[in-house]
C-alpha positions in Angstrom: -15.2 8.1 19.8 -12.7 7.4 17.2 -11.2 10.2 14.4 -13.8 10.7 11.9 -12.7 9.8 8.5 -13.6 10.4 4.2 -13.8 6.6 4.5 -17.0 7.0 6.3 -18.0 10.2 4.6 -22.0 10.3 3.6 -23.4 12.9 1.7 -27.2 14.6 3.1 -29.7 15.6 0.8 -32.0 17.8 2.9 -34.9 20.0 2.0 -36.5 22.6 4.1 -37.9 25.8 3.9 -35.5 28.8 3.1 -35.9 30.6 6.4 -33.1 32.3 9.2 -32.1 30.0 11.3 -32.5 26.7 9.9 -28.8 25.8 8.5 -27.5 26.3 12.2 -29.6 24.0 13.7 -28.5 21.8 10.6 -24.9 22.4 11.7 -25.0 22.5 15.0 -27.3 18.8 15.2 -24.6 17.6 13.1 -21.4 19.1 15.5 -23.4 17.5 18.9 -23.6 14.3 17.1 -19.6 14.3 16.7 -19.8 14.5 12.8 -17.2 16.5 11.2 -18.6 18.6 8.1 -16.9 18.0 4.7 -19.1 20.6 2.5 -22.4 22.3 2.1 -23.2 22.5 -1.6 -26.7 24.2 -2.7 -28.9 21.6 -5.5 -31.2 24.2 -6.6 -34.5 26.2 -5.1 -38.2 25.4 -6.0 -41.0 27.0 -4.6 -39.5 28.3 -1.3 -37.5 25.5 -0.6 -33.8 24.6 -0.8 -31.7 21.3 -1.1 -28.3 20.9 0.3 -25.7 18.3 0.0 -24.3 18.3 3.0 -20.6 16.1 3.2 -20.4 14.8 7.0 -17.3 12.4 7.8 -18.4 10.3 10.7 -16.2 7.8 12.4 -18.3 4.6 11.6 -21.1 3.2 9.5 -23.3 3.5 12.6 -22.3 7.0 13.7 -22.9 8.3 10.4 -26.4 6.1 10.8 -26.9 8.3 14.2 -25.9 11.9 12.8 -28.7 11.2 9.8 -31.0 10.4 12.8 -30.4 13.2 14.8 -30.7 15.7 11.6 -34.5 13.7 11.2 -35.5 14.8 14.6 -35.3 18.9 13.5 -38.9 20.3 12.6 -39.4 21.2 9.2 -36.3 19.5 7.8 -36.6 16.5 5.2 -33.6 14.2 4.9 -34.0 13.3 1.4 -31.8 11.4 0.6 -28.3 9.7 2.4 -25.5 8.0 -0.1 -22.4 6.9 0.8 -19.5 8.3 -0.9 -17.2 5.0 -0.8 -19.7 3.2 -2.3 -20.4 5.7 -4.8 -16.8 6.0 -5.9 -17.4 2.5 -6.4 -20.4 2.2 -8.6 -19.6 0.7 -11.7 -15.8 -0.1 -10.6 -13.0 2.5 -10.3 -10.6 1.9 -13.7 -11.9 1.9 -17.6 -10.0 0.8 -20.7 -9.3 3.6 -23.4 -8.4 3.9 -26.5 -4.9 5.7 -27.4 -6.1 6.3 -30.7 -9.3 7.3 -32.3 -10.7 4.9 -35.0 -12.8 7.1 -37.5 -12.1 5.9 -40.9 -12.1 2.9 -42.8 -8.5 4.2 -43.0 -7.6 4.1 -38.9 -9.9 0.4 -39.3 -7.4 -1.3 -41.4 -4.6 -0.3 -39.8 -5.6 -0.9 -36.0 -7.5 -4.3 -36.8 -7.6 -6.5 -40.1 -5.8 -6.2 -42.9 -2.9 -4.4 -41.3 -2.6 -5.8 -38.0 -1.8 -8.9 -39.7 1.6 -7.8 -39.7 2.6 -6.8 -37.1 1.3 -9.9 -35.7 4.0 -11.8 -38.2 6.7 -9.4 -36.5 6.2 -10.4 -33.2 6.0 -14.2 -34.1 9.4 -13.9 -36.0 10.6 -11.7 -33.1 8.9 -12.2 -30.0 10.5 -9.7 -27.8 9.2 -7.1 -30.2 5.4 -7.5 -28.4 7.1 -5.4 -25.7 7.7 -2.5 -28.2 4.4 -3.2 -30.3 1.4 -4.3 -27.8 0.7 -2.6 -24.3 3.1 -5.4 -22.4 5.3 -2.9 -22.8 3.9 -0.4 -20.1 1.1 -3.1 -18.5 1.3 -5.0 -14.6 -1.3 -7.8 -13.8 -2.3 -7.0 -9.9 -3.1 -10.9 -8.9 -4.8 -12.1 -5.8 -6.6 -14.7 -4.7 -8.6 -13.2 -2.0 -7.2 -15.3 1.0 -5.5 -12.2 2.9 -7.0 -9.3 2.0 -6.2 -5.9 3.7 -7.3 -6.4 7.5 -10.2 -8.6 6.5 -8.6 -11.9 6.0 -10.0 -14.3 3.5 -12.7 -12.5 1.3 -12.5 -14.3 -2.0 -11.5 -13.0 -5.4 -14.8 -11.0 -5.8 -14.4 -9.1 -3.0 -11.0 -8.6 -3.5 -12.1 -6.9 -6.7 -12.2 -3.4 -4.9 -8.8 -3.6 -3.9 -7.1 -4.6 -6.9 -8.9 -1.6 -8.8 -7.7 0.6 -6.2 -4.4 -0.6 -6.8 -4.5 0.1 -10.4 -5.4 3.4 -10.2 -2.5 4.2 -7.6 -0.2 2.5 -10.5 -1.4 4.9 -13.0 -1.8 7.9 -11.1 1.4 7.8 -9.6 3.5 5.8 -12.0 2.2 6.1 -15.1 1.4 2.6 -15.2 -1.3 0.9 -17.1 -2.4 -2.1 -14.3 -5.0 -4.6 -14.7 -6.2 -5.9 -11.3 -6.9 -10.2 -11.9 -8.4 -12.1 -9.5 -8.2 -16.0 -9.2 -11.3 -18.1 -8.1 -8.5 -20.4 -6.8 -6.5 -20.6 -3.8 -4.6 -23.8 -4.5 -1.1 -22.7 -4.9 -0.1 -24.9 -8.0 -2.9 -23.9 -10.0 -2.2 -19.6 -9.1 1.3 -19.9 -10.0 0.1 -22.5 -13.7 -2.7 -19.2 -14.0 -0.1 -16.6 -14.0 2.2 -18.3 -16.2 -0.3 -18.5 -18.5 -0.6 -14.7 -18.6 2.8 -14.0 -18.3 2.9 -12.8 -22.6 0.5 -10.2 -21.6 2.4 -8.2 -19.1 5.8 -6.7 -18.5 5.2 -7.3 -15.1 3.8 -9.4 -12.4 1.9 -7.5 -8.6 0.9 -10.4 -6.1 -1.2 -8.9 -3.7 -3.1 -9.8 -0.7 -2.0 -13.3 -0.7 -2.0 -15.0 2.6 1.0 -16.5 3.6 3.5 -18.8 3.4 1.8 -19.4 0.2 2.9 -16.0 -1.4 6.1 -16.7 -0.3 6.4 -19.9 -2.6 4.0 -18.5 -5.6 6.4 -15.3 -5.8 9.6 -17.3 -5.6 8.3 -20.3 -8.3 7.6 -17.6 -10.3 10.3 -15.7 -10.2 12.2 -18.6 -11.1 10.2 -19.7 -14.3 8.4 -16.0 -16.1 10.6 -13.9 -18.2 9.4 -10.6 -16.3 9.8 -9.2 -13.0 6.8 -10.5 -10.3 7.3 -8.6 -7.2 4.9 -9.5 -3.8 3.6 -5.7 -2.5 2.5 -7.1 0.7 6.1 -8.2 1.2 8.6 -6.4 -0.2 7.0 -3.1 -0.8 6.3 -2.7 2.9 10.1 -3.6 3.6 11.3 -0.8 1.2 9.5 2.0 3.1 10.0 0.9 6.2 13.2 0.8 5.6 13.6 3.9 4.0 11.7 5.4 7.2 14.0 4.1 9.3 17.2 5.7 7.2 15.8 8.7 8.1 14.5 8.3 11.5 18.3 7.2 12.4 19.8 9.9 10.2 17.3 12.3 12.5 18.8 11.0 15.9 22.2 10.1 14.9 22.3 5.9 15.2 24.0 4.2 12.4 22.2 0.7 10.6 25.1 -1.4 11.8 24.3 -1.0 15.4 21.0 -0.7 16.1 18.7 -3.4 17.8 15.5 -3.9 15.9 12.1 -5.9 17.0 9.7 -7.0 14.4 6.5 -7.7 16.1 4.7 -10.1 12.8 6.4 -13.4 11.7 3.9 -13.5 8.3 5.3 -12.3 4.8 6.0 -8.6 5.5 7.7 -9.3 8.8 9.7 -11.5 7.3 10.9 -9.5 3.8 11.4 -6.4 6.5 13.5 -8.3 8.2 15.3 -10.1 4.9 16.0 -6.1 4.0 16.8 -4.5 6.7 19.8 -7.6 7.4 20.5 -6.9 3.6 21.0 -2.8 4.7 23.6 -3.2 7.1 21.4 -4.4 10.2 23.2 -6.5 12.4 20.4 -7.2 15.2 16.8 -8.2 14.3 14.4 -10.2 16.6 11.5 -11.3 15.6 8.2 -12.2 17.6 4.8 -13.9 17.0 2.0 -14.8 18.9 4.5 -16.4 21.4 6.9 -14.4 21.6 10.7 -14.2 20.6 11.2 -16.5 17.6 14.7 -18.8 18.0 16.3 -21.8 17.6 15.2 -23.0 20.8 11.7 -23.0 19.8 9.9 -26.2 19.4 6.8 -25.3 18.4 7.8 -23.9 15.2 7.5 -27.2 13.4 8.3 -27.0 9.5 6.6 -23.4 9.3 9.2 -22.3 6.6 9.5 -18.8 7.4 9.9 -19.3 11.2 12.7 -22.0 10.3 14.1 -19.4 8.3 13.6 -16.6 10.8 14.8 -18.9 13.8 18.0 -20.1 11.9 18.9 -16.4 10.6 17.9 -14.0 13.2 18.2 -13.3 17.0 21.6 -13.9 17.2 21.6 -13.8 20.7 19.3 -16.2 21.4 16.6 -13.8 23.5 13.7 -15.3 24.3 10.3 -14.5 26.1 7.0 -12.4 25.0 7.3 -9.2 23.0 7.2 -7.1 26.3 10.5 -9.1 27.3 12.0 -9.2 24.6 11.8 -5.6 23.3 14.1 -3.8 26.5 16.8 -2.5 25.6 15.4 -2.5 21.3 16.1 0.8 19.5 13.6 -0.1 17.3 9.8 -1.4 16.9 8.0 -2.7 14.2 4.8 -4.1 14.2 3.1 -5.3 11.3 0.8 -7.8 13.7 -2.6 -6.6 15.5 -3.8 -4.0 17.5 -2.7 -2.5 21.2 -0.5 -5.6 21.8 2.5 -2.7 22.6 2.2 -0.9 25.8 3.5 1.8 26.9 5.8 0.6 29.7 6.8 -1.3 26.7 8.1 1.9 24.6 9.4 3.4 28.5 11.8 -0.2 28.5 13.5 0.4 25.0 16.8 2.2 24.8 16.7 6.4 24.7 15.2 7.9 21.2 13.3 4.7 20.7 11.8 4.5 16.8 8.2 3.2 17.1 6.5 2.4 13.6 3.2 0.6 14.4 1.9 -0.5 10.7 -0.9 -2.7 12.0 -4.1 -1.5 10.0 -7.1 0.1 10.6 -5.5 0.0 14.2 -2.0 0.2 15.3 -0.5 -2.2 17.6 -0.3 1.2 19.8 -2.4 4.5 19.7 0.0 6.8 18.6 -1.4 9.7 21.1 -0.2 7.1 23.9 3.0 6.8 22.8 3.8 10.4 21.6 5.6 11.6 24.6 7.0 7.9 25.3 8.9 7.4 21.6 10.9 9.8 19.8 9.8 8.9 16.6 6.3 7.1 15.5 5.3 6.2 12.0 2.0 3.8 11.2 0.4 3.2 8.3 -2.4 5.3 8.7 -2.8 9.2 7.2 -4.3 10.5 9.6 -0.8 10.4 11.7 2.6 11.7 11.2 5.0 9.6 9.0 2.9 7.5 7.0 4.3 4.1 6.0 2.3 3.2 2.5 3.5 1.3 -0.6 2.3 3.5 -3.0 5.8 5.3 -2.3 7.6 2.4 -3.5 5.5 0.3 -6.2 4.7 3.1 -8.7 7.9 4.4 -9.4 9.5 0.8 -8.8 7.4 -0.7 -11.7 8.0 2.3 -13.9 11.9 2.0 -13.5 11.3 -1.9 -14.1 9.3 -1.6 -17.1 11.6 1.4 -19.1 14.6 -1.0 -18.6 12.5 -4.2 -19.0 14.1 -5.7 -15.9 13.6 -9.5 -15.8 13.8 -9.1 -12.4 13.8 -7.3 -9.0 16.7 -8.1 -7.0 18.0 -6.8 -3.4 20.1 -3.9 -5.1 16.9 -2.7 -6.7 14.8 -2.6 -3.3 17.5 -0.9 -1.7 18.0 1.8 -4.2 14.1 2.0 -3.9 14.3 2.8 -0.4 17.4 5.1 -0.9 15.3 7.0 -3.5 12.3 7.7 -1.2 14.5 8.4 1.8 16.6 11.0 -0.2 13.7 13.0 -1.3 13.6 14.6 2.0 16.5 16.9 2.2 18.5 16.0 6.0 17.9 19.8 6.5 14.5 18.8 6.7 13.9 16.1 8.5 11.6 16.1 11.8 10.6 13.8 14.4 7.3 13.8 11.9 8.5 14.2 8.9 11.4 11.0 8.3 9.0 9.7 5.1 7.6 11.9 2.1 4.0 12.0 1.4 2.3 10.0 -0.6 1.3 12.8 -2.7 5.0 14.0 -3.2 5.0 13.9 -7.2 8.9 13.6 -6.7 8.7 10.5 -5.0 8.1 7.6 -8.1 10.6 9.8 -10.7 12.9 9.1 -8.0 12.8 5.9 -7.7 12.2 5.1 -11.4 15.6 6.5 -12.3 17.4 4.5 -8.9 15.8 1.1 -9.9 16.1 1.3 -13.3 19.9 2.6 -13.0 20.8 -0.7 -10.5 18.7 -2.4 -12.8 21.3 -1.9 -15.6 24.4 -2.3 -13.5 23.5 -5.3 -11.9 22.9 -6.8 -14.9 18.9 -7.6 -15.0 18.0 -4.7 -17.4 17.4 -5.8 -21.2 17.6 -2.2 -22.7 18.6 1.6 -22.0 15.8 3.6 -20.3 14.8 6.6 -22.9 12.4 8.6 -20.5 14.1 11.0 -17.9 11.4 9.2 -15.5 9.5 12.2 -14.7 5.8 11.5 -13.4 3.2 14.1 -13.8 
């Protein structure tokens, strides 16, 4: 059975009689069925009998469907009730919209709305770059998807998507300070996403693509890059390349290898593959392969066709030309990454790769290897889970990325910025420090998005893309 998890947490509401005995059998029914026991809370007491909450992470939807059987099968014991806490954090969505200030006088009314808003309006109109300083543009990111590649589950649609894009706000204002507003398009025609978000461009200082499928993002983030005023930044893409690349600073700072010359296998030709690649070149990294599906991506290929990121990978990568599937091509690798599918790398796979081999298998919910397989194989192994050592997760990089953006109003996030970004989150961990599972903070480090607040929004002015002097000392609470 797989690692129970809070993402398949329920909550029990039994009710029995209060007698001796009865909460072990409770426990122990749950322990034989594998679940793992969160909390017992008491509800109340009413004639002789007690309700409990008990909190049971199971490893599935239909473990936790066999644990609430087995608890049915103890005499005198009445399951009451079973909720599932996901859904229940969900009820209702996840974000609200509040108020900064009160409105309780006729007074605070004329002000905040008609006569006096009036005004301000007029300002912006004669000034227009004043709506940063005098509407929420100033501190507000659109999250945009159109539902076509959403987490593992592929193409969902922009109602389903909804969940994820919530989620995604919240991380931007818990960790960054960030007001986001998740926005998702009942369109997946690529002309019409990219006319949609220019259209909402005057409302927000910034611009999240997420779960976009590709090579579509690809185009939608670089058209409109090219044509809006603030910065639009692709998560999926570029945020995954700043952490793994600030994971792998430290992994090689760890083991003594330098960026010039490592070797490096990207397992994943889709739009994070391909910006991991794209930053890791841009770092110093002289030797990237990349392989799909069919192995070893280069120019000999000819069933690439007019795919523009395998042109692009083929033409700019795998210098030396190696060829075959990933198990061929990755002897001799310092490095894996896989951002593809589960358990396509083997062990025998990790035994053929040179000595203190770096192993980050990102593939979620799975990895593209079970890191208790390849513990004693790799020196170091990230993934993207957190119930593992050395989580790889954006919300280390798009946080603190955005709040560095916005202070500075950055019209843009270039290369310098992402590799400041990765410096940042790489250099929170003092090289005293470092362990074969510990090369990347946690995601609950409150150091982490200060950090690289300050680093972006610094490049941000010396590169030239900044439009004004950051006043906050970028410190997240």
């Amino acid at each position: 059975m797989s690692q129970q998890s809070p993402s398949y947490a329920i909550t029990v509401r039994l009710r029995y009689r209060d007698q001796p005995g009865l909460l072990g059998r409770i426990t122990t029914a749950i322990g034989e069925a594998e679940g793992f026991i969160g909390a017992v809370d008491i509800v109340g007491v009413t004639d002789g009998q007690i309700s409990r909450d008990i909190t049971i992470n199971a490893s599935n939807v239909e473990h936790g469907q066999r644990i609430v059987a087995q608890l049915k099968k103890i005499d005198g014991i009445q399951v009451v009730n079973v909720s599932d806490r996901v859904f229940l954090m969900h009820l209702g969505g996840k974000i609200e919209v509040n108020s900064k200030t009160p409105i309780k006088t006729r007074d605070d009314l004329s002000m905040a709305y008609t006569p006096g808003v009036a005004r301000v309006c007029m300002s912006i109109h004669d000034d227009p770059d004043s709506s940063f300083a005098l509407t929420i543009r100033k501190n507000t990111v659109a999250v945009v998807s159109d539902g076509s590649a959403v987490l593992g589950l592929g193409n969902i649609g922009p109602r389903a998507a909804m969940p994820v894009m919530e989620g995604k706000a919240m991380l931007f204002k818990e960790f960054g300070g960030v007001d986001a507003f998740p926005i998702c398009l009942d369109t997946q025609d690529t002309e019409e996403i990219i006319e949609t978000v220019r259209r909402l461009a005057p409302t927000f200082g910034g611009i999240n693509l997420e779960d976009i499928s590709a090579p579509r993002c690809i185009e939608i983030e670089e058209r409109l890059e090219r044509e809006l005023e603030i910065p639009v930044f692709h998560d999926d893409q570029h945020g995954t390349a700043i952490v793994v690349l600030a994971g792998l600073k430290n992994s090689l700072r760890l083991i003594g290898k330098e960026m010039s010359s490592v070797r490096v296998l990207i397992n994943g030709s889709g739009a994070a593959g391909t910006a991991i690649a794209k930053l890791l070149m841009c770092s110093g990294v002289k030797n990237v392969i990349v392989c799909d599906s069919r192995g070893a991506i280069n120019q000999q290929r000819t069933d690439i066709g007019d795919n523009p990121i395998k042109v692009w990978l083929a033409a700019n990568t795998n210098r030396e030309g190696v060829a075959g599937s990933l198990s061929q091509a990755i002897r001799g690798q310092d490095v894996f990454v896989g951002v593809s599918v589960a358990d396509v790398l083997k062990v025998e796979d990790i035994d053929s790769m040179a000595d203190d081999a770096v192993v980050f298998a990102l593939a979620n919910p799975d990895p593209e290897i079970n890191p208790m397989l390849a513990e004693n194989h790799a020196r170091i192994i990230a993934t993207g889970r957190s119930d593992f050592p050395n989580q790889i997760n954006n919300v280390l990089c798009f946080p603190g990325l955005f709040r560095g953006v916005l202070d500075v109003r950055a019209s843009a996030i270039n290369n310098e910025m992402k590799l400041a970004a990765a410096d940042a989150i790489a250099d929170v961990i003092d090289p005293e420090n470092l362990t074969d599972h510990y090369v990347i903070p946690s995601v609950f480090d409150r150091r982490v998005a200060g950090e690289v607040a300050k680093a972006v929004a610094e490049v941000a002015l010396a590169t030239g893309v900044a439009r004004r002097k950051a006043k906050a000392a970028f410190q997240v609470v």
